[in-house]
Backbone bond lengths (Angstrom), bond angles and torsions (degrees), N, CA, C in turn:
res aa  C-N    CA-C-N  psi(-1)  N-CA   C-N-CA  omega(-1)  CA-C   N-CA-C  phi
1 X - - - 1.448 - - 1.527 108.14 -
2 X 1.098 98.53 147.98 1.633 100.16 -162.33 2.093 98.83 -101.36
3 X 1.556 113.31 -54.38 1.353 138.19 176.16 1.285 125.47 -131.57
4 X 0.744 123.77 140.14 1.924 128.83 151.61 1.950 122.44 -142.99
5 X 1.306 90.22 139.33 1.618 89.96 170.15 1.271 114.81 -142.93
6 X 1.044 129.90 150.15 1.206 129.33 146.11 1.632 146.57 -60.62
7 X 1.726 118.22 109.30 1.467 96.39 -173.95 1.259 122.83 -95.18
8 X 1.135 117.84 167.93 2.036 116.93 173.39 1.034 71.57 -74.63
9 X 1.839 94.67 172.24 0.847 140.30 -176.60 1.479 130.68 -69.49
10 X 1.283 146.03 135.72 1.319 138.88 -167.89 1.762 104.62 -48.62
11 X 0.929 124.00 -20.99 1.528 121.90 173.95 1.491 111.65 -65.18
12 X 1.543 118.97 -24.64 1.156 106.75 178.06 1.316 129.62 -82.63
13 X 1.740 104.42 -5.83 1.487 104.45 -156.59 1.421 121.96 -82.26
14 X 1.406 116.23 -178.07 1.860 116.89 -175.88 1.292 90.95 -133.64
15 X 1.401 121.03 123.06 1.470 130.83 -168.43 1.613 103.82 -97.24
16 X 1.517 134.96 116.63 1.112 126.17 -142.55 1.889 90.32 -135.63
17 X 1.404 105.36 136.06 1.767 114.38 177.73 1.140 90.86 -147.68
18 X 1.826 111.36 158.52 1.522 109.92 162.07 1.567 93.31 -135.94
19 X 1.889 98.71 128.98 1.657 92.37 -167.50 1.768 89.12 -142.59
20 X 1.262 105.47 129.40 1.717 121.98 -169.04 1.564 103.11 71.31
21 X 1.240 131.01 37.53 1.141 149.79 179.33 1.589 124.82 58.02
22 X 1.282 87.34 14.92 1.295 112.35 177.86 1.847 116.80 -88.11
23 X 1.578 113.56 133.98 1.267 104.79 173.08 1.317 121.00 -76.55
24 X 1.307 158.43 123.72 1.337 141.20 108.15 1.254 153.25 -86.65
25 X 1.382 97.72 152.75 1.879 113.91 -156.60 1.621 104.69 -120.48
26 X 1.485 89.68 127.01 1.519 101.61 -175.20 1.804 107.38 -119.83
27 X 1.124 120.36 129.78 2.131 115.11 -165.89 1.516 71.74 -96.84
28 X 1.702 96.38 154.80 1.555 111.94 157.04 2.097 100.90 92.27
29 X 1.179 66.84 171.09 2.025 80.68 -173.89 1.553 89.84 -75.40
30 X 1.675 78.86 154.36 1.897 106.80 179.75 1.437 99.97 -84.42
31 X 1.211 118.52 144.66 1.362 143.09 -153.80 2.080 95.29 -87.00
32 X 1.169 123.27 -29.42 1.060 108.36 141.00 1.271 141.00 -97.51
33 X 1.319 127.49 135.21 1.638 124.68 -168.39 1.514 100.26 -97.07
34 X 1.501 135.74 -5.72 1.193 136.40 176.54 1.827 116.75 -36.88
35 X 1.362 109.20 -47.44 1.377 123.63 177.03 1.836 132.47 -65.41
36 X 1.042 111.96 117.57 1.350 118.90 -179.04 1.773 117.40 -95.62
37 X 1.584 104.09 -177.82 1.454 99.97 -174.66 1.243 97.84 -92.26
38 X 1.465 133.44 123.15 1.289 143.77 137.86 1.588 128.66 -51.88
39 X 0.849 103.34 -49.02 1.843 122.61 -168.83 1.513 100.06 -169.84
40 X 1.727 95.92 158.08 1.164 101.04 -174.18 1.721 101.24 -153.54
41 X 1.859 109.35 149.16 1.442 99.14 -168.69 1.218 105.26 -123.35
42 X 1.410 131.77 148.83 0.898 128.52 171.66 1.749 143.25 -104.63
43 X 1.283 131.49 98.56 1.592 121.08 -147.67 1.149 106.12 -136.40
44 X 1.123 112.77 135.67 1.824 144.72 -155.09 1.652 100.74 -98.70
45 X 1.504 128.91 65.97 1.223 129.50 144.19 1.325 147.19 -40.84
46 X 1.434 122.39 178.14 1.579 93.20 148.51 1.259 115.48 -136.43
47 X 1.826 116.98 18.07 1.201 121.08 171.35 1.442 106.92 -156.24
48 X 1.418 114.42 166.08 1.647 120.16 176.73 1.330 97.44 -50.45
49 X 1.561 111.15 -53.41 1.412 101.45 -156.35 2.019 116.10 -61.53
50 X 1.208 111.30 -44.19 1.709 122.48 159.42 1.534 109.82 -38.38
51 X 1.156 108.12 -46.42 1.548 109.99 168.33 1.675 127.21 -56.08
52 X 1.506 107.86 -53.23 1.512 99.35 178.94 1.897 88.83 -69.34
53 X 1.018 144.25 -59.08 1.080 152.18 -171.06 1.878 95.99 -2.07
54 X 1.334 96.65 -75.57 1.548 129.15 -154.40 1.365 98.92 -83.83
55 X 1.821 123.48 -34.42 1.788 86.34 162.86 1.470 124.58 -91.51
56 X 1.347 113.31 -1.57 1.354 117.17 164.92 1.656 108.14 -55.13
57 X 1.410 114.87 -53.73 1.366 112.72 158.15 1.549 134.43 -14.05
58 X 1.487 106.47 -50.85 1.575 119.55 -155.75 1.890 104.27 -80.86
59 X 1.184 120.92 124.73 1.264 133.99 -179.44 1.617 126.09 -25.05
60 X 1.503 96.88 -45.09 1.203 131.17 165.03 1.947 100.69 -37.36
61 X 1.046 119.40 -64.25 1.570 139.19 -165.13 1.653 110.06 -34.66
62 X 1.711 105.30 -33.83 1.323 110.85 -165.52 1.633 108.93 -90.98
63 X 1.356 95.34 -13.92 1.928 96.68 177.39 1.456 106.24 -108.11
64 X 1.297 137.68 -27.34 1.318 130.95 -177.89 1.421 130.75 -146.45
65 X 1.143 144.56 171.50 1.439 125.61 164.36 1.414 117.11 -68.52
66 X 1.563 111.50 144.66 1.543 106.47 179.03 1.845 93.02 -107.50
67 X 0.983 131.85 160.99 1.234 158.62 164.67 1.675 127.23 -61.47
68 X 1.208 151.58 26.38 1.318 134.63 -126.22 1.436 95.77 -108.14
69 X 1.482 103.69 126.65 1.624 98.95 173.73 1.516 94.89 -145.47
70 X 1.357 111.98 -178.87 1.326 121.67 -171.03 1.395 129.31 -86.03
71 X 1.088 145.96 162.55 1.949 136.99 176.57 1.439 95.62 -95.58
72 X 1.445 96.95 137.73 2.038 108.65 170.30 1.775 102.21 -44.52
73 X 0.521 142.90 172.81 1.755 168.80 -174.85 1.554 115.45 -112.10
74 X 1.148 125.98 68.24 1.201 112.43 -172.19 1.441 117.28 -104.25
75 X 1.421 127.30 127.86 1.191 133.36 -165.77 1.557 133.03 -116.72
């Protein structure tokens, strides 16, 4: 095994697209549930806000919503 994490729950997530080069951020589950996890990335911030930052970034952003939520905390 290479990784594993745990995610919260779809309630936690921030649904992230960038469309006319513009970012938008949506809190809460995507209004369609049709979509599953394909792949998943993992990135070492140091705040929510760095976070939408950087998946607004990801290529992905301009064709669909990406998903971004947080890893459980385990201590």
């Amino acid at each position: 095994m290479v990784t594993s994490a745990g995610l919260q729950p779809p309630q936690s997530a921030t649904m992230v697209s960038v469309r006319g080069g513009k970012r938008r951020v949506h809190d809460g589950l995507y209004a369609e549930m049709k979509e599953f996890l394909i792949g998943f990335f993992i990135i070492d911030v140091p705040d929510p806000d760095a976070a939408l930052e950087w998946t607004a970034r990801h290529p992905a952003a301009a064709q669909s919503v990406l998903e971004l939520r947080p890893l459980f905390a385990y201590s």
